[in-house]
N, C-alpha and C positions, 0 to 999 in steps of 0.2 A: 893215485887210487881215487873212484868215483865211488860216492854213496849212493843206491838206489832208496828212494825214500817209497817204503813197503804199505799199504793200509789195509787192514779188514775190510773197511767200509768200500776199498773197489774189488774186493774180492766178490764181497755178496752183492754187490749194485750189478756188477758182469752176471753173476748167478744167476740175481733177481729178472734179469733186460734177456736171457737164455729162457727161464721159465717162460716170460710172459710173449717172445719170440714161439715158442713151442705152444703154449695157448693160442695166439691169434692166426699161425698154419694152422693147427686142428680147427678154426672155426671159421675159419676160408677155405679149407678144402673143399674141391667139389665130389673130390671119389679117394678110397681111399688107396685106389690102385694104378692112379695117373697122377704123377707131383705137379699137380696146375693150383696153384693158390692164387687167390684175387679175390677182394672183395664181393661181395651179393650187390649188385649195385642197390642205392639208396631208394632210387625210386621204383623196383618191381614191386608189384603188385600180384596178390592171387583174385583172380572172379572164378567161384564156383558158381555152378548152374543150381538153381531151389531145389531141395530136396524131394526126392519124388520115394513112392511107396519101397523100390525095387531099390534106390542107393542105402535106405533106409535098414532095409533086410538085409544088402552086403554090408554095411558097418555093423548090422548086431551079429551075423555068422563071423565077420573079423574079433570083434570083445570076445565073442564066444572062443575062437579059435587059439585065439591069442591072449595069455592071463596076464604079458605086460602091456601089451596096450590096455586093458580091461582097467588095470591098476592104473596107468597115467591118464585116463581117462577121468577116473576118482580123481584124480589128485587137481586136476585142472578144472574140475568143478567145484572142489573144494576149494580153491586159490581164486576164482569167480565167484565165490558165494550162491553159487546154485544149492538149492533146494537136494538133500541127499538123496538120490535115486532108489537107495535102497528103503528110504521109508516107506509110510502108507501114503504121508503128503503130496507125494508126485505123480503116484497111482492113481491117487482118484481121478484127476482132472484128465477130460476125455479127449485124446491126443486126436488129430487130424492132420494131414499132410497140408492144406490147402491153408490152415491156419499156423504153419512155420514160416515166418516173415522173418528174414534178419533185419536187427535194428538199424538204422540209417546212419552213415556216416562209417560204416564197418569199409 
């Protein structure tokens, strides 16, 4: 007769190597309707074009349209220490397209 020697500790380590398996497919996915997982490669990059009047006015008819992006929109200027938009502080200063520069190194 053979002993198997049994442990908790690789019960939850399998658990644990399962959970964080199923984490990093959801955060590889590309879609959630084609099982293609892979990395984002390390070096993409996004270039957006400068803000103009018109992308300006579709992103506030989108917050408008939409109250979760409106909400994570909050949240990631709150997490950037932006100035609350909802105060009077950000109203005052007199907005212009032509003086939306992103900072260097972005």
């Amino acid at each position: 007769m053979f002993w198997v020697h049994f442990s908790l500790s690789n019960v939850k380590e399998t658990e644990s190597e399962l959970l964080f398996k199923r984490f990093k497919d959801k955060l590889e996915s590309w879609s959630a309707g084609v099982n293609f997982y892979e990395a984002v490669p390390h070096n993409l990059r996004y270039q957006y074009p400068p803000p103009t009047s018109e992308t300006l006015a579709n992103i506030s008819r989108a917050l408008t349209l939409y109250p979760k992006l409106y909400t994570q929109v909050l949240h990631l200027m709150n997490k950037m220490n932006l100035p609350c938009p909802i105060s009077d502080e950000v109203s005052q200063a007199p907005i212009s397209v032509n003086h939306l520069i992103a900072p260097s190194g972005l």
